[in-house]
N, C-alpha and C positions, 0 to 999 in steps of 0.2 A: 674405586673398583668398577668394573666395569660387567655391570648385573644385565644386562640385555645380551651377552655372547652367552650365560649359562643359560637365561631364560628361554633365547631362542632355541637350547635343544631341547630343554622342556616339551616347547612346542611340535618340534619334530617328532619326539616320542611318544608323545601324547595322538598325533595324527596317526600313529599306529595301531591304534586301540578302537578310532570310532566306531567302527562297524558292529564292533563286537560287543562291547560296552555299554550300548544302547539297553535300556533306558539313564544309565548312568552317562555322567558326564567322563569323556576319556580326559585324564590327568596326565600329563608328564612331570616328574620332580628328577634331581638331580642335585647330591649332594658334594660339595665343593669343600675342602681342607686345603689350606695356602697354595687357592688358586688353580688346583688341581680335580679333577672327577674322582673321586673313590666310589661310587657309587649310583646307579641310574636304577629308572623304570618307571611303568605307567601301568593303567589300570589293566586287571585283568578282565574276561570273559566277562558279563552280569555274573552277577552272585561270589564274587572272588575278589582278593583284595584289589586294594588303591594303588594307584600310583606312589604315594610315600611309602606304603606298605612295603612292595615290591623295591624301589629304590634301598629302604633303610637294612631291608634285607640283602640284597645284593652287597652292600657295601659289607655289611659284616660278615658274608662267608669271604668277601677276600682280605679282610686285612683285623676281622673280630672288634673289637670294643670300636665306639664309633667316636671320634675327639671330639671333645667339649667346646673346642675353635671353632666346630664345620657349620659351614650355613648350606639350609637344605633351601632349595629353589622349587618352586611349586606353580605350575601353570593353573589354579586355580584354589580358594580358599580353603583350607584342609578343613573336613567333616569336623562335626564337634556332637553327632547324634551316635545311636547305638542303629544299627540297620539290619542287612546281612553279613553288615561286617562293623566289629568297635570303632569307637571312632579315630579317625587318624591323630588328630589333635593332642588326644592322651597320650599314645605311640610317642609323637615328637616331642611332648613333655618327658618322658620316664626316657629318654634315652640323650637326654640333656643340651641338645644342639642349642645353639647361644641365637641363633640368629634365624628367621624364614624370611627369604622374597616373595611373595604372591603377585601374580599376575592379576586377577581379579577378584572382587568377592564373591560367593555362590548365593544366586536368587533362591534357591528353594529356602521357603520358610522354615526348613528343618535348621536348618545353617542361618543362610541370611546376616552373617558378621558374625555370630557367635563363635566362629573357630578362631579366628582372630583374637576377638577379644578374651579366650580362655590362654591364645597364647603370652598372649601380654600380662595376663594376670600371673602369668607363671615367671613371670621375666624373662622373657624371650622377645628380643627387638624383631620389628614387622616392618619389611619394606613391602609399601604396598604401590601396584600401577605399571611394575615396570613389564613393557610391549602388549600392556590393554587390550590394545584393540584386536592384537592378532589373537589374544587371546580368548576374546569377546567371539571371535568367526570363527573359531576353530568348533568351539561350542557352538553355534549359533542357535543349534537343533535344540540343545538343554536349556537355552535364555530363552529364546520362543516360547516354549512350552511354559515356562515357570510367570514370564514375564506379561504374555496375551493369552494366558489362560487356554490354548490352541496347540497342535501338532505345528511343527515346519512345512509350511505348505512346498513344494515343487510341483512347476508345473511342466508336462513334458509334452509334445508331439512333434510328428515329420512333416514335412510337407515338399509339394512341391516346388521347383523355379517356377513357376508360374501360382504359385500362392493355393493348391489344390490340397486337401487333406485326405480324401479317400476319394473313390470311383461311383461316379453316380447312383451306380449298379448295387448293389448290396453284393460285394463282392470282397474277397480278403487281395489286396495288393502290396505288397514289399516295393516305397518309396524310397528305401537307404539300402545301401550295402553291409556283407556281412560284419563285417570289422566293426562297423557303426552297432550295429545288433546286440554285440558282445559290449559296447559300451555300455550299452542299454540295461542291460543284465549289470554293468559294473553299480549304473543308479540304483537298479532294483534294490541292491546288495547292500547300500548304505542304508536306505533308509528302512523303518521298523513296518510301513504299511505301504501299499497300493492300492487305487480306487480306479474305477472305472463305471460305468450308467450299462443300462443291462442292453442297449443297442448295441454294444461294443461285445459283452458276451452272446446274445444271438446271433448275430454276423458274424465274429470273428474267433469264436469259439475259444478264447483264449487263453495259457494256464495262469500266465500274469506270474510266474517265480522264476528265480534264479537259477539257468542251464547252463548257461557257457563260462563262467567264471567260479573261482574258485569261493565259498563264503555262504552264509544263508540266501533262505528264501523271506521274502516281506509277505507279513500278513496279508489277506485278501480282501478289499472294502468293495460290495456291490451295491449302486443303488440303484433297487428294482421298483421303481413306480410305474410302468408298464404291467402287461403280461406276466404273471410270475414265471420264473426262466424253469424251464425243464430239470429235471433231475439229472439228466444225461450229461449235461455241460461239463466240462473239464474242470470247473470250479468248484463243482459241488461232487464230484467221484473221487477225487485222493484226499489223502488223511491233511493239506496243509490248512492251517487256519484259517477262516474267512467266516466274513460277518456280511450276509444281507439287509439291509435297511428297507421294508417295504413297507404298503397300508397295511397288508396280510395281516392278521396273526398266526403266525406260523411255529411249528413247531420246531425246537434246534434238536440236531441229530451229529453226532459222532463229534468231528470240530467245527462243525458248520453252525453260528449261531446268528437265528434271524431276529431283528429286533423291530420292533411295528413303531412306523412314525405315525408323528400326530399331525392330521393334516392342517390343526390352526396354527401351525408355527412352520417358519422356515425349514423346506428339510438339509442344507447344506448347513444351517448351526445347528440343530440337531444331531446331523453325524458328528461335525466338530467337537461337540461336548461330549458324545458319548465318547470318541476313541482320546481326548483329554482324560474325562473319568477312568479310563480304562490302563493309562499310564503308555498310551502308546505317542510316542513324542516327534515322529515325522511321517507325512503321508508323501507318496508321490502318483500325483493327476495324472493318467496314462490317457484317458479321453471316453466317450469320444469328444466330437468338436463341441457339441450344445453342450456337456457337462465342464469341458475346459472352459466355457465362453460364459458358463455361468459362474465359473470362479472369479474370470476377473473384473466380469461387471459388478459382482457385489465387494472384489476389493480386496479378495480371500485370496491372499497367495504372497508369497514371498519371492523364490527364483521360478523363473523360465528357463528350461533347455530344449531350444529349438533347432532340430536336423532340416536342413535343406538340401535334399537328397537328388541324385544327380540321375535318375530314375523318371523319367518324362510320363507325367499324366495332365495332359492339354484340358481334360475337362474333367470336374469334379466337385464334393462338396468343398465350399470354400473351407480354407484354413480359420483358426480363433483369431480376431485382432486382439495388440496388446501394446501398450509402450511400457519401456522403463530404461533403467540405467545399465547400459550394455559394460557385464563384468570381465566377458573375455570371448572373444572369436576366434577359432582356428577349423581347421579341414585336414578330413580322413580319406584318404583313400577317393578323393573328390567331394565326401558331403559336406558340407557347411553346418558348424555347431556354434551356437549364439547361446550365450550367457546373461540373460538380465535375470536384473533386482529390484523390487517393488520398494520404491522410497517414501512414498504416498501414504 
């Protein structure tokens, strides 16, 4: 049989979910009877069922009892804990399925093999491995997290042909085009948090959420070791969440919560652990340039997405250096978007 054509919808379904799913891992499953789909879906919203969940239901409002022959396909190892939701595990035992493919097993300690192994004790045969690795990238955000103790780093900025990041000037300048903009917003969207150094909020006044696309906004990460930033800031006047990191101690007001570092330790592993402790599982690096350039000198980061925008600024602060392994290149409307991956 050939388990890598059901798995890979798996996948696909499962890619439907990330955005929203977050901090849970998006699942795809799909349940198979001689060879056939009776039944699909993936995870819902946080706090809403699973991907098997959804699947095993789906299949039984079209066709009621589920056949004892069906093998259910699962792009990642079904729950075996109780949460906001029972665990999948039992589900697929009490409704008899003979057989689950798993794509991978699930790193949280909560799991960590144990759904497996409850299916197997149940007598239900476990194919495990088949298309891994996609299924390993699809999550990458929920291994991260579970596996380096850390959010999914991204790192993001524009710059120019000529390798410039902003204008000498303490000035606000738009280096890419609109289209690019709205991609931008597409990032914001996936991931759970944004971070920015509080240079970035004095000069550029920024709201740092989600406008032009459809979908959430990402929490807000500032870190204020300068001047503490004005009350006025766009950051700190609407109700979206956001967290200041400074010496201060200061007091949190409405969802604005300030958290005082320690200045004998690192402040970027500092934040790191807090927004780990905090269950938030991907950040995305907006800048500015010394706050991106201190990510990647200490090493802190996973992807780069870097705009070379077709927007001419002949003289300016230099752009971050960075190497890694270029995931994918292509151009919008003339900008250039580069895709690396920290292999290191």
């Amino acid at each position: 049989m050939n388990f890598e054509v059901f798995m890979k919808r798996c996948l696909a379904l499962a890619k439907l979910g990330i955005a929203d799913a977050a901090p849970n891992p998006s699942v795809g499953a799909v349940l198979v009877d001689e060879g056939r789909i009776i039944g699909e879906g993936y995870t819902s919203p946080y706090g809403g069922p699973h991907g098997e969940v959804n699947c095993i239901e789906d299949a039984k409002s079209k066709q009621g009892n589920i056949p004892k022959s069906s093998i259910l396909y699962v792009s990642l190892e079904p729950c075996s804990h109780y949460g906001k939701t029972p665990p999948c595990s039992e589900l697929i035992i009490q409704e008899g399925i003979s057989t689950v493919v798993v794509a991978c097993s699930d790193p949280n300690p909560l799991v960590a093999g144990k759904g497996i192994e409850k299916l197997k004790a149940a007598g239900i045969k476990v194919i495990e491995g088949v298309c891994k690795e996609e299924a390993l990238e699809l999550n990458k955000r929920f291994f991260t997290f579970h596996l380096k103790k850390r959010p999914f780093i991204t790192l993001k900025w524009a710059q120019s042909q000529s390798g410039s990041f902003a204008p000498l000037k303490e000035e606000q300048f738009w280096i890419t085009n609109a289209k690019t903009r709205a991609l931008v917003h597409s990032w914001r969207r996936d991931e759970m948090s944004i971070l920015v150094g509080d240079r970035t909020i004095q000069i550029d006044n920024p709201k740092l959420n989600n406008r032009l696309v459809a979908g959430k906004s990402p929490i807000r990460i500032v870190i204020n070791t300068g001047d503490p930033i004005d009350k006025d800031k766009q950051v700190l006047k609407d109700e979206l969440p956001t967290y200041v990191f400074s010496y201060e101690d200061s007091a949190s007001f409405h969802n604005k919560t300030f958290i005082q570092l320690n200045s004998k330790h690192p402040v970027l592993q500092q934040v790191m652990t807090k927004l780990h402790l905090d269950n938030i599982h991907s950040v995305l690096i907006e800048g500015g340039a010394f706050t991106l350039q201190q990510f990647i000198d200490l090493n802190l980061w996973d992807e780069a997405k870097i705009i070379i925008g077709q927007n001419q600024l002949s003289e300016g602060i230099l752009a971050p250096v960075i190497a890694g392994e270029l995931l994918a290149k292509y151009e919008i409307w003339g900008d250039q978007i580069k895709i690396l991956k920290n292999n290191s």
